[in-house]
C-alpha positions as CSV (number, residue, x, y, z in Angstrom):
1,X,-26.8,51.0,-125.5
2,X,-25.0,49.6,-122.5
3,X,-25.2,46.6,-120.4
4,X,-27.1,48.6,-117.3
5,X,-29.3,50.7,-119.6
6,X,-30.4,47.4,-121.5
7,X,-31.3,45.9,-118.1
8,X,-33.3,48.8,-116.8
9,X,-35.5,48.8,-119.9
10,X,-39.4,48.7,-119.1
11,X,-41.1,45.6,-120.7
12,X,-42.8,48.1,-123.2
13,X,-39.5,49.6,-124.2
14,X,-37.8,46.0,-124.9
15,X,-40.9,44.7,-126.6
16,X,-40.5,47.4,-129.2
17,X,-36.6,47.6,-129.7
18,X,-37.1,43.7,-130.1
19,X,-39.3,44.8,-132.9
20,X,-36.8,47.1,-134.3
21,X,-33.8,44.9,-134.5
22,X,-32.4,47.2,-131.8
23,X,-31.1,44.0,-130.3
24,X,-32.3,40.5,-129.2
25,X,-34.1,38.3,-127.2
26,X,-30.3,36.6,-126.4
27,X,-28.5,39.8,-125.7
28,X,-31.2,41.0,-123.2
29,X,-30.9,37.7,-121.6
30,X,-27.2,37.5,-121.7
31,X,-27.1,41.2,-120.3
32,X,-29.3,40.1,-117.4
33,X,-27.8,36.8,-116.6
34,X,-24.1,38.9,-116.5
35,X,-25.9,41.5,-114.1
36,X,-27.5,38.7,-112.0
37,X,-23.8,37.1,-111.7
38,X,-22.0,40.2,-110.7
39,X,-25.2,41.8,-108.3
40,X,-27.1,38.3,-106.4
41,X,-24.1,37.5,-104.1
42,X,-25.4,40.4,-102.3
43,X,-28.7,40.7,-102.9
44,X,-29.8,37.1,-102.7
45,X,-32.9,37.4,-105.4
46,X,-32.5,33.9,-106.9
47,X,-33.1,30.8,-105.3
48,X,-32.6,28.9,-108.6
49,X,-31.0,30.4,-111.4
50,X,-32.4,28.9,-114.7
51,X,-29.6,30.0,-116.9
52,X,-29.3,27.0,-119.5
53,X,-33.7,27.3,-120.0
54,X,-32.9,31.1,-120.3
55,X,-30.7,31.2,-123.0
56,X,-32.3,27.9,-125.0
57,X,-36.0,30.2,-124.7
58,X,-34.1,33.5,-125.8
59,X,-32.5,31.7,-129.3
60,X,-36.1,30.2,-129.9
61,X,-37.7,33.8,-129.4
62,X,-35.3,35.1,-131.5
63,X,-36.0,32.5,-134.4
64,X,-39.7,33.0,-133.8
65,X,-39.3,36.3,-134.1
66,X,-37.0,36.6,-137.2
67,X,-39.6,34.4,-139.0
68,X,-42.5,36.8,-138.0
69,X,-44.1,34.5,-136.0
70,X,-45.0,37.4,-133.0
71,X,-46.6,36.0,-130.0
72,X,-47.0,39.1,-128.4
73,X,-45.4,42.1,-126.0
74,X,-44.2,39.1,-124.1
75,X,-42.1,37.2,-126.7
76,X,-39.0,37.4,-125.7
77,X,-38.7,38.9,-122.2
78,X,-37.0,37.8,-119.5
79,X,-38.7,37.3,-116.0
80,X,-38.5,35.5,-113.1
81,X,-40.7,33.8,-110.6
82,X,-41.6,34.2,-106.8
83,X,-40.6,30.3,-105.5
84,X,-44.2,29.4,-105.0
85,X,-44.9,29.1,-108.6
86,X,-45.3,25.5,-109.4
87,X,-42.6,24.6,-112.5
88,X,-42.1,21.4,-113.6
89,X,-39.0,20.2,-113.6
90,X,-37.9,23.1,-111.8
91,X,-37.4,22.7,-108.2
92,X,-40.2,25.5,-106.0
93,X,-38.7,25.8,-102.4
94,X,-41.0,28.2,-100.9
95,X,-37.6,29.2,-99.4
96,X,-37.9,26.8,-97.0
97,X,-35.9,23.7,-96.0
98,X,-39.6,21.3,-96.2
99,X,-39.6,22.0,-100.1
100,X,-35.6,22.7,-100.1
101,X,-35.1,20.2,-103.1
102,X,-39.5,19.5,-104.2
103,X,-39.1,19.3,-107.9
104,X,-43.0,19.8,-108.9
105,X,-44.3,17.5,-111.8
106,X,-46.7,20.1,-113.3
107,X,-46.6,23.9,-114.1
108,X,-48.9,26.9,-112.5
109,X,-51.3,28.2,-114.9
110,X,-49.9,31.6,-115.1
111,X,-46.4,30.1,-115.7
112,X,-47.9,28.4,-118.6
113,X,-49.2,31.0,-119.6
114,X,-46.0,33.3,-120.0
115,X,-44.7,30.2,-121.4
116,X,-47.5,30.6,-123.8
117,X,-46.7,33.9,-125.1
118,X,-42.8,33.5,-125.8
119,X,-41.8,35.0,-122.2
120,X,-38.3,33.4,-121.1
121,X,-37.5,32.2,-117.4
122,X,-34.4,33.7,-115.5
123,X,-35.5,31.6,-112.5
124,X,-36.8,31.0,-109.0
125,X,-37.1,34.7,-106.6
126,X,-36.1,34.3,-102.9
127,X,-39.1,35.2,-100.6
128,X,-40.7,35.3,-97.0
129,X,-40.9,31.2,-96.0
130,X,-43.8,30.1,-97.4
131,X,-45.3,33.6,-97.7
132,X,-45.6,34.1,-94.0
133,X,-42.5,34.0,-92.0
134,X,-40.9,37.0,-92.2
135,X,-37.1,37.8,-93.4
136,X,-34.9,34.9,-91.2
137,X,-31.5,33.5,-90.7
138,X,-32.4,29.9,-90.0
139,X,-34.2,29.4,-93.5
140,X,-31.4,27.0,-96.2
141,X,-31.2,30.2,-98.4
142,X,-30.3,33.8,-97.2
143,X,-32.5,37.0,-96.9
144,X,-33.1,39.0,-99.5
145,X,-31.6,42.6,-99.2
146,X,-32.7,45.7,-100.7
147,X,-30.8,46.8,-103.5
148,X,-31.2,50.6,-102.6
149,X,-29.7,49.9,-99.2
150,X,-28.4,46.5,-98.7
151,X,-28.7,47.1,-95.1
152,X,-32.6,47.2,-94.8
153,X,-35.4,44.6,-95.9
154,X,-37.0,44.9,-99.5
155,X,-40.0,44.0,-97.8
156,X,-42.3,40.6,-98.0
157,X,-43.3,38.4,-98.8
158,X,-42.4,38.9,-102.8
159,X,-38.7,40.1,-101.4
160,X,-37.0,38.6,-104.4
161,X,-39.5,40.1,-107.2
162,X,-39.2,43.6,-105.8
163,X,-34.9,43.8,-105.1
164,X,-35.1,42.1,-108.7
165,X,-37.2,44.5,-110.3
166,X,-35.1,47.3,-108.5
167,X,-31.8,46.0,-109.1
168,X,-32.0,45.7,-113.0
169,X,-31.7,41.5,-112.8
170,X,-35.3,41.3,-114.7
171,X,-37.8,43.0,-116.3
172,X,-41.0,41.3,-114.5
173,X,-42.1,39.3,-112.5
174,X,-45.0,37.5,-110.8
175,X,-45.4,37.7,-106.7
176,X,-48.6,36.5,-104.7
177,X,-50.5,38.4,-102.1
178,X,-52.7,37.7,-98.7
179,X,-51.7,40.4,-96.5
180,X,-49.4,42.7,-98.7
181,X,-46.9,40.7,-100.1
182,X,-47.1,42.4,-103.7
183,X,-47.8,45.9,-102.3
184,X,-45.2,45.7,-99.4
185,X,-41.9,44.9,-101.5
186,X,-43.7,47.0,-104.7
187,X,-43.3,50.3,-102.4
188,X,-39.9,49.4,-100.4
189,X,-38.1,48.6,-103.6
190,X,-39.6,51.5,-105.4
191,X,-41.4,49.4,-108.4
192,X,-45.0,48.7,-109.1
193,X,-47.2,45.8,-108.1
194,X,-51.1,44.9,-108.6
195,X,-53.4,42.8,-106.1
196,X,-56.1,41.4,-108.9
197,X,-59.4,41.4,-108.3
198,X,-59.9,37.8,-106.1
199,X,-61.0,35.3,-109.4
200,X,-59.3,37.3,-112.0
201,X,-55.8,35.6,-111.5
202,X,-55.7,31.8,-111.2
203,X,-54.1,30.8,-108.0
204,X,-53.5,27.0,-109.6
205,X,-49.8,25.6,-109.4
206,X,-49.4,28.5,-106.8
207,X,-48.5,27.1,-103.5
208,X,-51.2,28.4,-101.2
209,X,-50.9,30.7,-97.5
210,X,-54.7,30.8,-97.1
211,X,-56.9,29.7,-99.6
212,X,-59.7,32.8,-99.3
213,X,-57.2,35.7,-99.1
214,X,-54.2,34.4,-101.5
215,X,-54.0,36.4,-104.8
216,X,-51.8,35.8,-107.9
217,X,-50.6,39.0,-110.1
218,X,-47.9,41.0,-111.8
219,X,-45.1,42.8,-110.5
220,X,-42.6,45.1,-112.8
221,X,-41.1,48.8,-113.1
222,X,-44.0,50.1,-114.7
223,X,-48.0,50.5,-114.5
224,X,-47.8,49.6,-118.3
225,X,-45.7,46.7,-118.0
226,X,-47.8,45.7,-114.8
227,X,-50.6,45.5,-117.4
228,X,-49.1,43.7,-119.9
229,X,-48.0,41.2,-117.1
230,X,-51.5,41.0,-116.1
231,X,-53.5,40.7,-119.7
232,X,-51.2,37.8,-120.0
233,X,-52.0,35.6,-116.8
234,X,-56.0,36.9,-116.7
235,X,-58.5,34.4,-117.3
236,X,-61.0,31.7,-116.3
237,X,-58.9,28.3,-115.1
238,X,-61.6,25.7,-114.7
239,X,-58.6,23.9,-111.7
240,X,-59.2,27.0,-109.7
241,X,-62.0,26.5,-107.6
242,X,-62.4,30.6,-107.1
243,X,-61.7,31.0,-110.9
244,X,-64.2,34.0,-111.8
245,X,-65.4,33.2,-116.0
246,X,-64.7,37.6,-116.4
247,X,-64.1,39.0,-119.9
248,X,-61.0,40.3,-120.1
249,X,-60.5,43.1,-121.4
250,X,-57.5,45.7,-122.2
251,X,-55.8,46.4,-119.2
252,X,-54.1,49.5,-121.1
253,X,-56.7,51.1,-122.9
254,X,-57.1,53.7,-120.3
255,X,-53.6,54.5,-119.7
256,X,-52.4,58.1,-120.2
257,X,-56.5,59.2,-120.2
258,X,-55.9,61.1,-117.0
259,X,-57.7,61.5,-113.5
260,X,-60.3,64.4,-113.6
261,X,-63.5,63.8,-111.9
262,X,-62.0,60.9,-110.0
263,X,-63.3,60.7,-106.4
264,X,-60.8,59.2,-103.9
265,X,-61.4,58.6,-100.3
266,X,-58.9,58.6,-97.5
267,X,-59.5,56.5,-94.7
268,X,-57.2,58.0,-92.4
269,X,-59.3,59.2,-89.1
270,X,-59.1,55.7,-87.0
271,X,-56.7,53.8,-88.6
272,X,-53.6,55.5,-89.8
273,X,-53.4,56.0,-85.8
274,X,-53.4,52.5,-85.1
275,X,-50.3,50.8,-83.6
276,X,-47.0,53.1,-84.0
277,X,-49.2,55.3,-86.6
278,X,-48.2,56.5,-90.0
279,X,-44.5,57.6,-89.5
280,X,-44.9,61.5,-90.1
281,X,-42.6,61.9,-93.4
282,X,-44.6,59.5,-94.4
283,X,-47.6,60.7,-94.0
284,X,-46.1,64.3,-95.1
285,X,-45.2,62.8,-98.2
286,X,-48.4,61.3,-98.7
287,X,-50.3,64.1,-98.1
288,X,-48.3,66.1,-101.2
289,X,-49.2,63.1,-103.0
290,X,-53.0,63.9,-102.5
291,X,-52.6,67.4,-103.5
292,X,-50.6,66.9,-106.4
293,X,-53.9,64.3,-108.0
294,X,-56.1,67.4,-106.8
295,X,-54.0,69.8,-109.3
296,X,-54.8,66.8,-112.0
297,X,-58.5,66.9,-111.4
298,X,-59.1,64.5,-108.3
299,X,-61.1,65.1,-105.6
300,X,-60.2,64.4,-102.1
301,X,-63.0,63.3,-99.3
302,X,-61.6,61.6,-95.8
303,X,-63.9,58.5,-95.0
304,X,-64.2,56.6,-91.5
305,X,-61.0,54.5,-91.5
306,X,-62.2,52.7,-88.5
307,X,-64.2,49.3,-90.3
308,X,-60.4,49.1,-92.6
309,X,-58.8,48.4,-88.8
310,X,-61.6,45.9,-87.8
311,X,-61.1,44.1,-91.0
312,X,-57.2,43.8,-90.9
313,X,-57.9,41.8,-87.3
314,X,-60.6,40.0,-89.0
315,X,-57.6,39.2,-92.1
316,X,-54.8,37.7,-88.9
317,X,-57.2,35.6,-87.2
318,X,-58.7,34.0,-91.5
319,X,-54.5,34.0,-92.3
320,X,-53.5,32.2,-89.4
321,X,-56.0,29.6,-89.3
322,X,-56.4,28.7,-93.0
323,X,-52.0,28.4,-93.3
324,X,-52.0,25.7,-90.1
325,X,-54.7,24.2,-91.5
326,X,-52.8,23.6,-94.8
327,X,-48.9,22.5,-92.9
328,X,-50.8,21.0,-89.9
329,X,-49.5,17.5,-91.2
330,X,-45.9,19.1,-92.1
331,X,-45.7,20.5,-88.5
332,X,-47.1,17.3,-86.5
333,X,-44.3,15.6,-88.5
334,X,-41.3,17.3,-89.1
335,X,-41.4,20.8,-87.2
336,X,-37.3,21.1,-87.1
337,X,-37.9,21.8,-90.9
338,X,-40.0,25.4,-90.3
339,X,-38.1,28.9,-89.6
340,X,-38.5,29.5,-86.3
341,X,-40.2,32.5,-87.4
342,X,-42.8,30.6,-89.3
343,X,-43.1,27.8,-87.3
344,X,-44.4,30.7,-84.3
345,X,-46.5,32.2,-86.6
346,X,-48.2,28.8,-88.3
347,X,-49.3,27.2,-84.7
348,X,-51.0,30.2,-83.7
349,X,-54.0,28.5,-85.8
350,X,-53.5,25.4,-83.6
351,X,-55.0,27.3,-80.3
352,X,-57.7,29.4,-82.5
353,X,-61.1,27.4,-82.6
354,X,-63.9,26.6,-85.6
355,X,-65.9,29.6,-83.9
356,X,-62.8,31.8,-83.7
357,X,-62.6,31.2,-87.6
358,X,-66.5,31.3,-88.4
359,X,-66.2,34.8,-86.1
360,X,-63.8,36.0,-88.3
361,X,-65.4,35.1,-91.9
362,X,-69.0,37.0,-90.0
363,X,-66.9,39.8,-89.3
364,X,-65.7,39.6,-93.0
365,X,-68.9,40.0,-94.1
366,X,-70.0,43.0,-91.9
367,X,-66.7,44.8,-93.0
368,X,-67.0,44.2,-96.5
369,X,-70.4,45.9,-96.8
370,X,-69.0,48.8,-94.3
371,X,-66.1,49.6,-96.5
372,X,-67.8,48.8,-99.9
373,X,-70.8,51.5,-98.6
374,X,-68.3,54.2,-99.5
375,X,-68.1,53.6,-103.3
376,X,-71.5,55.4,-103.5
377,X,-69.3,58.8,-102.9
378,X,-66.3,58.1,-103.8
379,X,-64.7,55.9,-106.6
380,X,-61.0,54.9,-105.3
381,X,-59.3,54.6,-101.5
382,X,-55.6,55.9,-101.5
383,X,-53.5,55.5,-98.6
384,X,-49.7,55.4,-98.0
385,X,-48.3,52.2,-98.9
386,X,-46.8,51.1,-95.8
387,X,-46.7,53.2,-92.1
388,X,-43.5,54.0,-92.4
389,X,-40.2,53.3,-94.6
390,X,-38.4,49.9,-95.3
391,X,-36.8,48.9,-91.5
392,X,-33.3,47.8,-90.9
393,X,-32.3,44.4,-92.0
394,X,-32.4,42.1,-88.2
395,X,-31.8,38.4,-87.5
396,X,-35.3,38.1,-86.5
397,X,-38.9,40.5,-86.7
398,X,-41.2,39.8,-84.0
399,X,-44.9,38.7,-85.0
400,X,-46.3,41.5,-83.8
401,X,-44.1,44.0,-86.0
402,X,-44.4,42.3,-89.0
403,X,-48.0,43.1,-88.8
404,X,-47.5,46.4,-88.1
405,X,-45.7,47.1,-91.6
406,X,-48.6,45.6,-93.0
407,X,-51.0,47.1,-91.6
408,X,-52.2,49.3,-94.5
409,X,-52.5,46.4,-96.7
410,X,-54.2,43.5,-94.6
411,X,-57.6,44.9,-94.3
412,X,-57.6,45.1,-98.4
413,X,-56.5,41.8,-98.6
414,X,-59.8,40.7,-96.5
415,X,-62.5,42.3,-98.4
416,X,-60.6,41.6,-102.3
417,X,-60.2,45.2,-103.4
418,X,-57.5,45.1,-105.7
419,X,-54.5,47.4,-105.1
420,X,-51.7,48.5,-107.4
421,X,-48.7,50.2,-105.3
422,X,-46.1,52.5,-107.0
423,X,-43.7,54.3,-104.8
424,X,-45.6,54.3,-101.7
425,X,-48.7,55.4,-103.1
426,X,-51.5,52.7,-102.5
427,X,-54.5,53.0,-104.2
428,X,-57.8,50.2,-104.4
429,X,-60.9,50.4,-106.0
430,X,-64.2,48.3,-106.6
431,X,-65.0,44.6,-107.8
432,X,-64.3,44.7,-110.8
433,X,-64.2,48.4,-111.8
434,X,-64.2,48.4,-115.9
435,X,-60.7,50.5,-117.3
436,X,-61.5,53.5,-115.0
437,X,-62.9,53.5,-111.5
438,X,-65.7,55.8,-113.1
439,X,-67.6,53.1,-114.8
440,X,-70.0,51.2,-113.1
441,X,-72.4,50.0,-115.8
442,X,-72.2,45.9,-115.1
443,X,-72.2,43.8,-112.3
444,X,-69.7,41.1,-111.5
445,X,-70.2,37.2,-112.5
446,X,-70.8,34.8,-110.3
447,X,-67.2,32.7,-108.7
448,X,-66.1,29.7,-110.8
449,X,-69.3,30.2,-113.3
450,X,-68.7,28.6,-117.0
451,X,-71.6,31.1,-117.9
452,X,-71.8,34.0,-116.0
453,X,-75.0,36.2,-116.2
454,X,-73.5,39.3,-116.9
455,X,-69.1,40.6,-117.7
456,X,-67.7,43.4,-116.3
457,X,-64.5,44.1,-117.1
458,X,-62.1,46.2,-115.7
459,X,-58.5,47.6,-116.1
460,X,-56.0,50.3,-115.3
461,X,-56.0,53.7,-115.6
462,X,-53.0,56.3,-115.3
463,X,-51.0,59.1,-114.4
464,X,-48.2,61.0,-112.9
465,X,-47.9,61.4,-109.4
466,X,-44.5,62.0,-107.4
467,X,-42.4,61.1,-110.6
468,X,-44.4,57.5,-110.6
469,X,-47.7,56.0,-112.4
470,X,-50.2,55.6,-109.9
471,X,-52.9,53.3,-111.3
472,X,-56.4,52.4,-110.6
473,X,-57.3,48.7,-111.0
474,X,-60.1,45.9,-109.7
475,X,-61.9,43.9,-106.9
476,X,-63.9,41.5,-106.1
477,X,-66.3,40.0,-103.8
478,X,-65.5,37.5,-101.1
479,X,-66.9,33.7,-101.5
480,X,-68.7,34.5,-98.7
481,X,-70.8,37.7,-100.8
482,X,-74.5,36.1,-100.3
483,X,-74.3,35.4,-96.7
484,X,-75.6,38.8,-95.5
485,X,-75.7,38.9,-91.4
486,X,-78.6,41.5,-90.7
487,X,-77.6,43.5,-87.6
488,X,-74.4,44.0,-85.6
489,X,-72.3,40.8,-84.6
490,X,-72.6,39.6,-81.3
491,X,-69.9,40.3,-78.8
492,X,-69.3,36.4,-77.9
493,X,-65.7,35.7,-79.6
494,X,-63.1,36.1,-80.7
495,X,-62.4,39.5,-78.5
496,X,-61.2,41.5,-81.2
497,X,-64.4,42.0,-82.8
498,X,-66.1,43.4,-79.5
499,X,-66.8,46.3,-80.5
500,X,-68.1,45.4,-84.4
């Protein structure tokens, strides 16, 4: 087997020639690290290259592993990290020049986790500043570029996990998620990604955007190895305050079962119009999509798309205010040290009020039980990943467009529906759907419960769609779940929600 075809292996295709003897946990690191070396001067994944660690984690797997001490379909990969991920004695820049040498003194829970299961760190992935800024030239490291065409963006704000994934230089990953960031890079670099259920990934050691919208999950080339990513960093974490105490169960046991029966919606009248609109190959493409899951037994319904609009403004005005809450200090004291992009972006929240916010979190509430009133017809929303394909690489994006290549993801991010993205087609289900989006025999626990009343677990389901795995996975409810506003909000502030 070559070099390249050893780095485009799928996690599940590594774990098992691992198991065979086929080769080792050292020669799939080595054959990565030589890729990374001869690929990242012009792609720019890496912030931090953890080459030493690597190779010292790959000749312990491979003793482990010789012995038959087996600590899973994880023992013995190589992955890498988005640069929020909290690593101790590993520096986490947030690609920005505030945290440019931060050296944390404790490790994320999900690192600890891989860590846990044998799984060996490449390094630190380049990324949006501090998950919000956008692609930039002032940051202290370089942009990440797209390794399809180097010219364009890989998309944000999980730039490096998807270019890295695409390029060959790893064979997972983990990225976070408010807006899109896993789904946005997942389709423009043509790999997968998964946006948990909100509580089923912990979110401690992860350097935080907005503390109600931020999610913590798996990026790789396949559903499968999303899954295996995912069974890995699932769980209860007491230090995460929105920590949900689910079962976990087997995120693969309903791969390969197929889709007949499944209902999806399309909310396409009223918001894939919005803004510039859904670019029309796109949509075109898309639409074969749909018809190829109705040849594998899906049925199609379109659904009002107007309340998934609403809620992506309600998602700008929660982002914006809960991010400058958390750098207000860092901007009152050192603002030369933000992007310019970010810096914009971050005092926004200083001219948005508490009722601005609390108007937001209302409209939240509305929206949720808007959207979630569909899932008593059908079982999963599918839309195109993003409007339109990945843009031209440019010194600077303004505000306003950045949102706009987000703008099929926000609205998802606002009411926790969970959304794995291959190859531009984006699909979200229910809290905490259980394997397949058919079953809906339990309810959710309560947030942060040692004992919840009842489990419901939940999963992924699969099959083939455009030449990639589509999947099906979970959600859950907002914090704010009990706080049920009876009627229609008032049409006081903030403007966007007038007509709510």
């Amino acid at each position: 087997m070559s070099q390249n075809e050893l780095c485009y292996l799928t996690i599940t295709e590594a774990a098992a020639g691992l198991r065979r003897k086929e080769y080792s946990p050292v020669e799939l690191t080595g054959a990565l690290l030589k890729r990374i070396e001869s690929l990242d001067d012009k792609l720019h994944c890496f912030i931090t290259l953890t080459a030493e660690l690597a190779l010292r984690q790959a000749k312990q797997a491979e003793q482990e592993l010789r012995s038959g001490k087996d600590r899973g379909p994880l023992h013995g990969i190589p992955i890498a990290l988005k640069d929020l991920y909290m690593t101790e004695g590993i520096r986490t820049t947030c690609h920005s020049a505030v945290l440019e040498n931060w050296v944390p003194n404790f490790t994320a829970t999900t690192v600890a986790k891989l860590e846990d299961t044998g799984a060996i760190l490449l390094g630190k992935l380049g990324m949006h500043e501090f998950a919000f800024g956008g692609p930039s030239v002032d940051a202290p490291f370089p942009a990440i570029r797209n390794p399809w065409n180097t010219a364009h963006i890989p998309g944000g704000s999980s730039s490096g996990s998807g270019a890295a994934l695409a390029a060959g230089l790893c064979y997972g990953s983990l990225g976070s998620d408010t807006g899109g960031s896993i789904r946005t890079p997942s389709s423009h670099c043509g790999v997968v990604g998964i946006k948990p259920t909100y509580g089923r990934v912990s979110r401690h050691g992860v350097v935080p955007l907005s503390w109600s919208l931020d999610h913590a999950g798996p990026m790789a080339r396949t559903v499968e190895d999303c899954a295996i990513i995912l069974q890995t960093i699932a769980g209860y974490d007491a230090k995460d305050p929105a920590s949900a105490d689910a079962a976990v169960p087997n995120f693969r046991g309903e791969i390969g079962h197929g889709i007949k029966g499944t209902r999806i919606g399309v909310p396409r009248l009223g918001w894939f119009d919005e803004n510039l609109g859904v670019d029309r190959q796109t949509e075109t493409t898309f639409n074969r999509a749909l018809e190829r899951l109705e040849e594998l037994g899906a049925t199609i319904t379109e659904i009002d798309g107007k309340p998934f609009s609403h809620a992506r403004k309600a998602n700008q005005t929660i982002l914006v205010c809960e991010a400058y809450a958390y750098h207000e200090k860092r901007l009152q004291q050192t603002p030369e040290k933000f992007g310019s992009s970010v810096r914009r972006r971050m005092l926004e929240g200083a001219f948005l009020s508490a009722a601005d916010y609390i108007t937001a979190q209302r409209a939240r509430a509305v929206l949720n039980e808007q959207i979630r009133a569909n899932f008593t017809r059908v079982d999963v929303f599918a839309t195109p990943s993003a409007p339109r394909p990945p843009e031209a690489s440019q010194p600077w994006i303004p505000t306003s467009r950045i949102f706009v290549l987000a703008s099929l993801t926000r609205s998802i991010s606002q009411v926790y529906l969970p959304s794995p993205r291959p190859a531009g087609l984006l699909m979200r289900t229910y809290r905490w759907a259980c394997r397949s989006a058919r079953d809906r025999s339990m309810k959710p626990p309560r947030f942060g419960s040692p004992r919840p009343t009842s489990r419901r677990p939940s999963g992924t389901s699969r099959d083939r769609c455009c030449n990639r795995t589509p999947a099906v996975s979970e959600s859950f409810p907002p914090n704010q779940r009990s706080n049920r506003i009876n009627g229609r909000l008032t049409k006081a502030r903030p403007s966007i929600y007038s007509d709510l």
